[in-house]
KEBAVEX-130549 format. One record per residue: residue number from 0; residue in one letter; chain; x, z, y of N, C-alpha, C in turn. Coordinates in nm, 4 decimals. Each point is the difference from the previous one (the first is absolute). Layout:
// KEBAVEX-130549
[NUM,'a','A',[X,Z,Y],[X,Z,Y],[X,Z,Y]],
...
This chain:
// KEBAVEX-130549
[0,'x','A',[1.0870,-0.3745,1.8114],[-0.0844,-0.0208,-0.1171],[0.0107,0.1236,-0.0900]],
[1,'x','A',[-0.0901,-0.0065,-0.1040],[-0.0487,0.1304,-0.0720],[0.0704,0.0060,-0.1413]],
[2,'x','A',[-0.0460,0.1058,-0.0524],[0.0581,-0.0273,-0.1826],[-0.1477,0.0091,-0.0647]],
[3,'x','A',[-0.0074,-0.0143,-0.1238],[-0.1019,0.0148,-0.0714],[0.0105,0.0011,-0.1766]],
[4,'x','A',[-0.0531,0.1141,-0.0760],[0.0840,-0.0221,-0.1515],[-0.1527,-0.0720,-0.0948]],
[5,'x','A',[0.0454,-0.0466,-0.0284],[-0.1085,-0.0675,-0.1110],[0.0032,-0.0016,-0.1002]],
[6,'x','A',[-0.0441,0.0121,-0.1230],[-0.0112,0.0828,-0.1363],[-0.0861,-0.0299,-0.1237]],
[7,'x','A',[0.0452,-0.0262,-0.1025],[-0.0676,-0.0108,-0.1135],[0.0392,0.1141,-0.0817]],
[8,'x','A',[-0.0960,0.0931,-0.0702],[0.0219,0.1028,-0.0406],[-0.0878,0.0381,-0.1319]],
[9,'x','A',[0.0719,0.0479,-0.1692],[-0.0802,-0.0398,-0.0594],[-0.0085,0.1627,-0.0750]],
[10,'x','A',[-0.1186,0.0332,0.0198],[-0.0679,0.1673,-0.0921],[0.0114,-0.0080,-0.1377]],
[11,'x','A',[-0.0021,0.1002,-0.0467],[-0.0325,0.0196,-0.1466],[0.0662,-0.0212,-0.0832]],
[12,'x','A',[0.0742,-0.0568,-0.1071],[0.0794,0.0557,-0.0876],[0.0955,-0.1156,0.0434]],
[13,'x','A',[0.1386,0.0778,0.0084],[0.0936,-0.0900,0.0746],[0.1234,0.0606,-0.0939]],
[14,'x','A',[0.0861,-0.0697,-0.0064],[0.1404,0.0032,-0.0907],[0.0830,0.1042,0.0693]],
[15,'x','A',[0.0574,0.0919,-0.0875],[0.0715,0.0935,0.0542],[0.1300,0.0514,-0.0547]],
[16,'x','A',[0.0834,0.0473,-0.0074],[0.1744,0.0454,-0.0675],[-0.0990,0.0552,-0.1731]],
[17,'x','A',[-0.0953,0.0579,0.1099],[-0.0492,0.1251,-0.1618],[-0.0667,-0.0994,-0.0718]],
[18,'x','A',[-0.0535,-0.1008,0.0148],[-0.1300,-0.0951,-0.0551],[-0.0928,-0.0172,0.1113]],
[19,'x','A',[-0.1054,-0.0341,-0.0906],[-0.0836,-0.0269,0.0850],[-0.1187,0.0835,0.0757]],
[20,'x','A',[-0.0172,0.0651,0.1996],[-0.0712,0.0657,-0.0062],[-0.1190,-0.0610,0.0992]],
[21,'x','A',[-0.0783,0.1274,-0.0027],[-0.1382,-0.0556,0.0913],[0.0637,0.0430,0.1184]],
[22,'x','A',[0.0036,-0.0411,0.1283],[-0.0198,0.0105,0.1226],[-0.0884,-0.0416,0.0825]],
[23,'x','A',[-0.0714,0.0762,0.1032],[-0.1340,0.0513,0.1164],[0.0586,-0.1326,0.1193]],
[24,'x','A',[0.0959,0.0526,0.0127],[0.0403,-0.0722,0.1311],[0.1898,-0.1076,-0.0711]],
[25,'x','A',[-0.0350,-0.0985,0.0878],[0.1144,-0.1156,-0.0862],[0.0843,0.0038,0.1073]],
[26,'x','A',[0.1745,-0.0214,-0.0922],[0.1042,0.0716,0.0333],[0.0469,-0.1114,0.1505]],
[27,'x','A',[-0.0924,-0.1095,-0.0117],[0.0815,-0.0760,0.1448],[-0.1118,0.0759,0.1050]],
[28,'x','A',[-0.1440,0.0082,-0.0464],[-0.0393,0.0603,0.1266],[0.0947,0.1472,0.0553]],
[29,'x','A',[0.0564,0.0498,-0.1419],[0.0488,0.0861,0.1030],[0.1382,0.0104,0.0711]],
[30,'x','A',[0.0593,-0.1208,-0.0269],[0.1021,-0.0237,0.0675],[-0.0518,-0.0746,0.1564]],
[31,'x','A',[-0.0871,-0.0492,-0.0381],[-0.0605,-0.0897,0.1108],[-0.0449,0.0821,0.0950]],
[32,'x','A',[-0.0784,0.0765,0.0076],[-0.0002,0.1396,0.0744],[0.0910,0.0511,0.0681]],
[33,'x','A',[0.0965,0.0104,-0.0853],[0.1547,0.0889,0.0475],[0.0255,-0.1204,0.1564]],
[34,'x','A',[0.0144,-0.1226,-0.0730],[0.0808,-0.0621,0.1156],[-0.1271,0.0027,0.1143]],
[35,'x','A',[-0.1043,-0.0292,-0.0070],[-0.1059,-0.0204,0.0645],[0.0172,0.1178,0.1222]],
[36,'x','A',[0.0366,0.1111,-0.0721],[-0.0008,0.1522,0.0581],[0.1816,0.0089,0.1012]],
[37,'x','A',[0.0685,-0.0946,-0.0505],[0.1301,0.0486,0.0447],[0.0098,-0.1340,0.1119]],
[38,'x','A',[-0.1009,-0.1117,-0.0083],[-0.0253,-0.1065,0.1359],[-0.1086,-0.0102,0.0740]],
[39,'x','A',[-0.0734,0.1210,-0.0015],[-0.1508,0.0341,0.0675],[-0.0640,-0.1328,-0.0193]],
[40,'x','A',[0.0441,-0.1002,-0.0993],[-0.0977,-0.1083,-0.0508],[-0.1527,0.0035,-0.0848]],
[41,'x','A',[-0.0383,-0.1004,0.0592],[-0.1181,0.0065,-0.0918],[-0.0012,-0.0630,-0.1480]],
[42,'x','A',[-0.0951,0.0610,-0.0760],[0.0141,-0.0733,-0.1516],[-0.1068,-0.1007,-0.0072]],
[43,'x','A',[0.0589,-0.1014,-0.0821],[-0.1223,-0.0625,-0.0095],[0.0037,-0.0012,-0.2009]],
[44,'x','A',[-0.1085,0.0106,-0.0697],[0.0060,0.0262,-0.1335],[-0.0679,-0.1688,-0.0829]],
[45,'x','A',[0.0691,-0.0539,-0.0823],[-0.0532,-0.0726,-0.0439],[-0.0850,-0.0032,-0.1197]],
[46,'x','A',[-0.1310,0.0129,-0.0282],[-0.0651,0.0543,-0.0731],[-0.1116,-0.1096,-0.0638]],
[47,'x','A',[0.0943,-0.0267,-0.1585],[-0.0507,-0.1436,-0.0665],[-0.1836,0.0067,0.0037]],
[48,'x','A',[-0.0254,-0.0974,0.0027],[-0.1769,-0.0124,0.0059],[-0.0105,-0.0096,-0.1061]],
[49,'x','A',[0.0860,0.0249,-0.1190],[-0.0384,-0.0187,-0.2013],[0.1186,0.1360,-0.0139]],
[50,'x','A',[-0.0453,0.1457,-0.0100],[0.0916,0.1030,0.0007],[0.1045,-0.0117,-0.1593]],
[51,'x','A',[0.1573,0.0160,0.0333],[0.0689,0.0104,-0.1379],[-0.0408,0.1198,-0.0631]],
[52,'x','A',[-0.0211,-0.0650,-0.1323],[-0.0432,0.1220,-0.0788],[0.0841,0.1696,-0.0245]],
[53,'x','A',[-0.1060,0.1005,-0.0040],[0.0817,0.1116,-0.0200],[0.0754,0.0165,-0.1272]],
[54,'x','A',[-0.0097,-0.0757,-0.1037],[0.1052,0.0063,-0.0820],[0.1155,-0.0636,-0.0261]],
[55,'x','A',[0.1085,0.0598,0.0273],[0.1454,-0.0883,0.0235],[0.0142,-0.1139,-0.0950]],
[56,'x','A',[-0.0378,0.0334,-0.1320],[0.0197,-0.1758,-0.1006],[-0.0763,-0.0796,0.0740]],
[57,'x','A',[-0.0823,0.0048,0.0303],[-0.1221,-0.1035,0.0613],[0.0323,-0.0058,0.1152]],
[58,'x','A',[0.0500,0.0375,0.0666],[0.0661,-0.0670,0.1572],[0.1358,-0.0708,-0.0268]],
[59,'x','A',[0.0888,0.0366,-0.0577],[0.0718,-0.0996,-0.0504],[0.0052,-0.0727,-0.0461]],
[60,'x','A',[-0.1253,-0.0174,-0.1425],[-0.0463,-0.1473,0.0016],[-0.0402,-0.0700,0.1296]],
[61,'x','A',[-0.0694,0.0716,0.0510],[-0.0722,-0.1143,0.0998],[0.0912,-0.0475,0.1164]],
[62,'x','A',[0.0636,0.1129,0.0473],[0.1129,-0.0793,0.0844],[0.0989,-0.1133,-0.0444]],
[63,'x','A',[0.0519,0.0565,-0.0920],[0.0432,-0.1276,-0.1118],[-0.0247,-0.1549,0.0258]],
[64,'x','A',[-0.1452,-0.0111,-0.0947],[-0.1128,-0.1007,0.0457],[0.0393,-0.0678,0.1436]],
[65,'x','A',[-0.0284,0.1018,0.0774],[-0.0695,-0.0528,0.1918],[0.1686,-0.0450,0.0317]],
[66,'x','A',[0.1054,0.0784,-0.0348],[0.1815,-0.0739,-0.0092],[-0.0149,-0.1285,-0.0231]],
[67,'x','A',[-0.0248,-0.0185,-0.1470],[0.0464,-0.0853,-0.0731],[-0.1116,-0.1930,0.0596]],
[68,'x','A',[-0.0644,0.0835,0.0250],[-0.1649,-0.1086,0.0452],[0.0401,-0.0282,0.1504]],
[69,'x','A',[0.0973,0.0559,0.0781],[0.0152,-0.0195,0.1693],[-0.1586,0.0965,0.0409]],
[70,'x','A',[-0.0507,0.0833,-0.0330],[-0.1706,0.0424,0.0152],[0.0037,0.0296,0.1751]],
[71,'x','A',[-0.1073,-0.0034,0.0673],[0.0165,0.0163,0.1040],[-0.0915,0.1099,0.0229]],
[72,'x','A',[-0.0230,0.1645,-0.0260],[-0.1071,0.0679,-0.0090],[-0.0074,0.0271,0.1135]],
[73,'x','A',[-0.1776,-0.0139,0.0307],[-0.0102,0.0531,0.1498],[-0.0229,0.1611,0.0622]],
[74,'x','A',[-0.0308,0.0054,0.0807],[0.0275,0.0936,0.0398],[-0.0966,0.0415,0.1625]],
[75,'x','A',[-0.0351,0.1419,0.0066],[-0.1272,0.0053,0.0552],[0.0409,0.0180,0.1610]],
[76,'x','A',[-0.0032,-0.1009,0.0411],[0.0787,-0.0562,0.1532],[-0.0728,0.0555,0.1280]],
[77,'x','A',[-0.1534,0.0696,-0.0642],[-0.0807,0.0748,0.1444],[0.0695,0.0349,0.1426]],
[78,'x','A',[0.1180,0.1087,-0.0538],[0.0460,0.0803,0.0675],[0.1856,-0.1002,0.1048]],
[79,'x','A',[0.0257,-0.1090,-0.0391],[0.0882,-0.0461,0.0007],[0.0555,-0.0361,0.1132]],
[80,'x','A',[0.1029,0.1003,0.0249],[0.0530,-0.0299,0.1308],[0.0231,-0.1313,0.0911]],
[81,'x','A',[-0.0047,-0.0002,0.1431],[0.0431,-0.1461,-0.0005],[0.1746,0.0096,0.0166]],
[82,'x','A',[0.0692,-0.0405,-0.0685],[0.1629,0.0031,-0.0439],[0.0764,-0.0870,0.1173]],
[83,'x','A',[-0.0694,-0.0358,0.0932],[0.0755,-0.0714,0.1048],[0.0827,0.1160,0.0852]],
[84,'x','A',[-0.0734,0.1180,-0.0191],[0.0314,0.0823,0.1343],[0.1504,0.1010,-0.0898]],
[85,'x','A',[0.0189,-0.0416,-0.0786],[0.1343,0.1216,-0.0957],[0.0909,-0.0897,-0.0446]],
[86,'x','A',[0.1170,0.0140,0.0578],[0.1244,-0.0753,0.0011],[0.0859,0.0496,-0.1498]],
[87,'x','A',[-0.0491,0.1041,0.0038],[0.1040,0.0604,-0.1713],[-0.1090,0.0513,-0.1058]],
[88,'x','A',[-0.0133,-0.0815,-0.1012],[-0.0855,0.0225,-0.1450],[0.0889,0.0803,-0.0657]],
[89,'x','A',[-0.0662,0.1069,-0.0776],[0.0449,0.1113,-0.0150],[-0.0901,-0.0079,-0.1745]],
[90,'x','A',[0.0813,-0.1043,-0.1140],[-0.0872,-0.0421,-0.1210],[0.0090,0.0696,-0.1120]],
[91,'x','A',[-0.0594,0.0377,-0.0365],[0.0120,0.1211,-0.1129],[-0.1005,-0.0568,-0.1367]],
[92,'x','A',[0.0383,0.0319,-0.1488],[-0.0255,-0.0212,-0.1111],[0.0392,0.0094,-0.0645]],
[93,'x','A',[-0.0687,-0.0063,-0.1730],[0.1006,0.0656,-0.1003],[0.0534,-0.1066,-0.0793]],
[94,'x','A',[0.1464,0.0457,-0.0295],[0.0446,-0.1507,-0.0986],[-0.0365,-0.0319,-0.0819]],
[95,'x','A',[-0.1058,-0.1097,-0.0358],[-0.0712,-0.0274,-0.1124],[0.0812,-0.1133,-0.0657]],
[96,'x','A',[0.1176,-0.0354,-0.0878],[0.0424,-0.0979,-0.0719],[0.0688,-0.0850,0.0811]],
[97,'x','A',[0.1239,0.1057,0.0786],[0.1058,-0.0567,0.0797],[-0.0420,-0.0221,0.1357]],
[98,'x','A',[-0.1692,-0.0088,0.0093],[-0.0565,-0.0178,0.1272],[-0.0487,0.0559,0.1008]],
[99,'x','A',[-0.1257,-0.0277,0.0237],[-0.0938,0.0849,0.0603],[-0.1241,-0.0410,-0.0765]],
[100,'x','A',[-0.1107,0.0603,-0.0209],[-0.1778,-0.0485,0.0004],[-0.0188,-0.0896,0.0872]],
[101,'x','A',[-0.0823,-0.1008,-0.0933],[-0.0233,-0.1104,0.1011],[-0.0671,-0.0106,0.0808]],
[102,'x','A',[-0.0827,0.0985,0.0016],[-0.0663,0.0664,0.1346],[0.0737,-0.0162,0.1347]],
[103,'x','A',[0.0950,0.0354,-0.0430],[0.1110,-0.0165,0.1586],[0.0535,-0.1261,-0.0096]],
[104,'x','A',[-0.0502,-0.1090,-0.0658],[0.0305,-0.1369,0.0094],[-0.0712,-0.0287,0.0853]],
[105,'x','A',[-0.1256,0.0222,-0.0046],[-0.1683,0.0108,0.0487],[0.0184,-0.0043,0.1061]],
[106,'x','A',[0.0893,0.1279,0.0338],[-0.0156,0.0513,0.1951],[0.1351,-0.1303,0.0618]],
[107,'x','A',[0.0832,0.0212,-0.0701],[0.0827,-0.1475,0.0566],[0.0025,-0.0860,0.0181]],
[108,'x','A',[-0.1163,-0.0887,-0.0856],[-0.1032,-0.1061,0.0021],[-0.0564,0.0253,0.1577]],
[109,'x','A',[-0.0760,0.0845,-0.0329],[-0.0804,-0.0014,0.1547],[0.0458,0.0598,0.1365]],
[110,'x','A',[0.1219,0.0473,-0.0110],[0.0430,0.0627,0.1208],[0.1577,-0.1031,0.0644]],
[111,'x','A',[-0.0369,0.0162,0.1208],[0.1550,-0.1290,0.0516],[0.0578,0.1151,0.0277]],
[112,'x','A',[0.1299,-0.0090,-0.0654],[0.1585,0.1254,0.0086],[0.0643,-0.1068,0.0981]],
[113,'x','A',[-0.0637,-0.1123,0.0613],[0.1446,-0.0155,0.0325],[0.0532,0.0495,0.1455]],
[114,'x','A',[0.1232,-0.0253,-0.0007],[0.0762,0.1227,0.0923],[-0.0060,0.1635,0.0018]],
[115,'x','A',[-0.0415,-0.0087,-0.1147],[-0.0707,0.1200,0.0514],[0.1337,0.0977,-0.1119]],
[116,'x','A',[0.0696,0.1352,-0.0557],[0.1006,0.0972,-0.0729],[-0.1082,0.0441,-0.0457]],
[117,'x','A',[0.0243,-0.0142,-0.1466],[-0.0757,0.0202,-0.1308],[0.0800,0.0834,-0.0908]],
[118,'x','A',[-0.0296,0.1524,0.0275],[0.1175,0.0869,-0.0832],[-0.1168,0.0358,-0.1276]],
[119,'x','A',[0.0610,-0.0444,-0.1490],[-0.0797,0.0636,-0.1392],[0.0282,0.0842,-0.0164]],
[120,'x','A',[-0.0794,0.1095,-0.0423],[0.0360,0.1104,-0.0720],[-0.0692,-0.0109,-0.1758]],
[121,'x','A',[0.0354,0.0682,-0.0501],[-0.0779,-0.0171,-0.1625],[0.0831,0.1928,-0.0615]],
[122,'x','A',[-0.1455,-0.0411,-0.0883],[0.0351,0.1095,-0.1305],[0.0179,-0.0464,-0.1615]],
[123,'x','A',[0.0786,0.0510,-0.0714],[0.0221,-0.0689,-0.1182],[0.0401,0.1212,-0.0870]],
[124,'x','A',[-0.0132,-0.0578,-0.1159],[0.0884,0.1104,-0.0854],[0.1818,-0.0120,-0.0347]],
[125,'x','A',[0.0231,-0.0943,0.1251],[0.1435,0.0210,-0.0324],[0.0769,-0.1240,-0.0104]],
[126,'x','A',[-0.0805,-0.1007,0.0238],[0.0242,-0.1181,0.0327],[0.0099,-0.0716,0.1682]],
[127,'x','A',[-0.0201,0.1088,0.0713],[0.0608,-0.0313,0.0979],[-0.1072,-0.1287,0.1089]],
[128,'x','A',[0.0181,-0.0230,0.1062],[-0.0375,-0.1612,0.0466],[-0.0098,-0.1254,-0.0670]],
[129,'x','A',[0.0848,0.0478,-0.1144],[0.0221,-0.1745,-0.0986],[0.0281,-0.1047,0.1310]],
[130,'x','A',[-0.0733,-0.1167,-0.0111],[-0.0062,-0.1133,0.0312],[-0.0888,-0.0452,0.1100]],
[131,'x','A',[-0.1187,0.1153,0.0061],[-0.0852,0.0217,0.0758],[0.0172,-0.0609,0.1777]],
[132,'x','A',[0.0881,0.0695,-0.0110],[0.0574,-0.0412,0.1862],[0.0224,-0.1348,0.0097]],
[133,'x','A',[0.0590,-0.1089,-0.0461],[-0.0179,-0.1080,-0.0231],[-0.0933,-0.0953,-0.0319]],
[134,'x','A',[-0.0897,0.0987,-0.0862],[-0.1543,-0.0974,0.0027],[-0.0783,0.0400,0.1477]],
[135,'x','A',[0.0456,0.0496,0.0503],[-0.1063,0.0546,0.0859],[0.0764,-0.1339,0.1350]],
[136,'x','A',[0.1416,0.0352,-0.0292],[0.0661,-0.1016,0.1034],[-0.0981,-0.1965,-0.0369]],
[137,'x','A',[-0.0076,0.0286,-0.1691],[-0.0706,-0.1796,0.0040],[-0.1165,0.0037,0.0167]],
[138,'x','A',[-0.1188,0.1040,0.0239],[-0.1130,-0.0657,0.0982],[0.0225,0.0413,0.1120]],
[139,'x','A',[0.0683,0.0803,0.0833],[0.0327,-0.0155,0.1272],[0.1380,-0.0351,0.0880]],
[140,'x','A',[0.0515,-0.1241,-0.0527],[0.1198,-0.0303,0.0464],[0.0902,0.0256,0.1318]],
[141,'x','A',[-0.1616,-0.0091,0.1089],[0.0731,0.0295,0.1318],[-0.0420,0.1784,0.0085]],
[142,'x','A',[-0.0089,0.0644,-0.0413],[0.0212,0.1416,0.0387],[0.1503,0.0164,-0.0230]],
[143,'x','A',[0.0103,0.1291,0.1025],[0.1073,0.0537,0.0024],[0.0265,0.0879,-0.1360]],
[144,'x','A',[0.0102,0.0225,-0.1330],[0.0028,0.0743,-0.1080],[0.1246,0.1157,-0.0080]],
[145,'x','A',[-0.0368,0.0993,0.0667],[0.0891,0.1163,-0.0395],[0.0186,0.0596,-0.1086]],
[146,'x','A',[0.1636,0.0869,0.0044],[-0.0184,0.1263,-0.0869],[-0.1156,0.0551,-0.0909]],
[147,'x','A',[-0.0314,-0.0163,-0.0991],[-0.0732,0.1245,-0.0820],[0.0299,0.0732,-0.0236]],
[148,'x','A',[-0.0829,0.0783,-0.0804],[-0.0069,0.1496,-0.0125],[-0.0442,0.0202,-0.1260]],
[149,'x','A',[0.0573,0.0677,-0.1211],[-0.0832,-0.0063,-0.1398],[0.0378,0.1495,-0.0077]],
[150,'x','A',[-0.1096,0.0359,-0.0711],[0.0393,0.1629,-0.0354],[-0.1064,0.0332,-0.1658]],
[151,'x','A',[0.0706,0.0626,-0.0853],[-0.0525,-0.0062,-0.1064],[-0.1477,0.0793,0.0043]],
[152,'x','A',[-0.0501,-0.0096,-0.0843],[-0.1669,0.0406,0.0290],[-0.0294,0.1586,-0.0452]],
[153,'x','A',[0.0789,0.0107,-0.0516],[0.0557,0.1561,-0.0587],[0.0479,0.0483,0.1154]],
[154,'x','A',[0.0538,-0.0763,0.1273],[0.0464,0.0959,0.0964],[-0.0302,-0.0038,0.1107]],
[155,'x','A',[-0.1334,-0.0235,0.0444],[-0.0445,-0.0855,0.1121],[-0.0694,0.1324,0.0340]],
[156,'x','A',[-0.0282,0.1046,-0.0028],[-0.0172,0.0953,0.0613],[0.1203,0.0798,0.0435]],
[157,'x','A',[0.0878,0.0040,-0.0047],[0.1230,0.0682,0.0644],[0.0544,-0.1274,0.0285]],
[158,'x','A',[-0.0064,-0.1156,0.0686],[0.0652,-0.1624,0.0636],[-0.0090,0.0460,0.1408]],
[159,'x','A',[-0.0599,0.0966,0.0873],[0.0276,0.0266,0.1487],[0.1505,-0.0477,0.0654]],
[160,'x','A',[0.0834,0.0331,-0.0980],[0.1527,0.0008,0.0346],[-0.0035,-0.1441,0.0164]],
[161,'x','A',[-0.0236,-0.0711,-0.1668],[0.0691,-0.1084,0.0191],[-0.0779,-0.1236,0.1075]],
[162,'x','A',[-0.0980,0.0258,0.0393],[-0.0572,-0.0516,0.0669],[-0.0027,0.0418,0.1660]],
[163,'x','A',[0.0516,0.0854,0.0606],[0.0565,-0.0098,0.1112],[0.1255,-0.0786,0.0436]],
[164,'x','A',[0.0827,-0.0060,-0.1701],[0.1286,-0.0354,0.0560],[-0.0524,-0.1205,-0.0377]],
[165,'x','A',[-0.0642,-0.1621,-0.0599],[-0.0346,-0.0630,0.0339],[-0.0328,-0.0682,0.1195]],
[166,'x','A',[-0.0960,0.1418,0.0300],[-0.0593,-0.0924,0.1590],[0.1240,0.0784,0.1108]],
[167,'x','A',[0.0872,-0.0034,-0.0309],[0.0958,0.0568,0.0941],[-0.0164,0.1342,0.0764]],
[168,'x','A',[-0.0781,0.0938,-0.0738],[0.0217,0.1186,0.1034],[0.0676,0.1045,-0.0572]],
């Protein structure tokens, strides 16, 4: 069986050591990449059908909200692998309020993990995985839930290192 990394990834003004800046490309896609690139896996990108806004107050409200509400935002499923054939999920997102975006509630909702090694990765400003790995364990109880991987978002362009020694190489 195969690997495959899957990804919620959010542009535009994102929290940083310095404050707050604009970023082109979002710091899990580019971790998501890295591993994608270091397991000749494919990505699959989860890409909300209601886009979070480019201004960081206003995405934190709204994630907030979609937290606090259980929200289930969807998400544009065209392209969507069929997940039977990849034995190791490879889950990536940014820590939004100890969690993940409920976006990736979304894909857990609709995707069966079970049996299947479910390694998270996330970006944060310094908060680490939180709790995250555990919610992910209560909508998918029977997956196998590995090791994560958190790397601050300030440093996710030089993470090559820490992300080989993750996936063991």
């Amino acid at each position: 069986m195969a690997s495959i990394v899957v990804y919620f990834s959010h542009t535009g003004e994102n929290y940083s050591a310095g404050g707050i800046k604009d970023i082109k490309t979002g710091h899990v896609e580019t971790l998501a990449k890295m591993i994608a690139g270091e397991l000749n896996a494919p990505l699959f990108r989860l890409v909300p059908l209601e886009p979070y806004p480019h201004n960081y107050q206003e995405t934190v409200r709204r994630s907030k909200e979609e937290y606090d509400s259980g929200a289930r935002p969807s998400f544009d499923e065209a392209n969507m692998p069929d997940f039977a054939q990849y034995s190791d999920i490879y889950l990536g997102y940014p820590n939004w309020f100890g969690s993940f975006p409920r976006v990736i509630a979304t894909f857990l909702d609709k995707v069966n993990l079970d049996g299947k090694a479910v390694h998270p990765f996330v970006t944060s400003g310094g908060s680490g995985i939180s709790f995250s790995d555990r919610e992910i364990k209560s909508f998918a109880p029977f997956c196998d839930l590995c090791r994560g991987l958190a790397v601050n978002g300030d440093q996710v362009e030089s993470a090559l290192p820490l992300v080989k020694k993750w996936l063991g190489k």
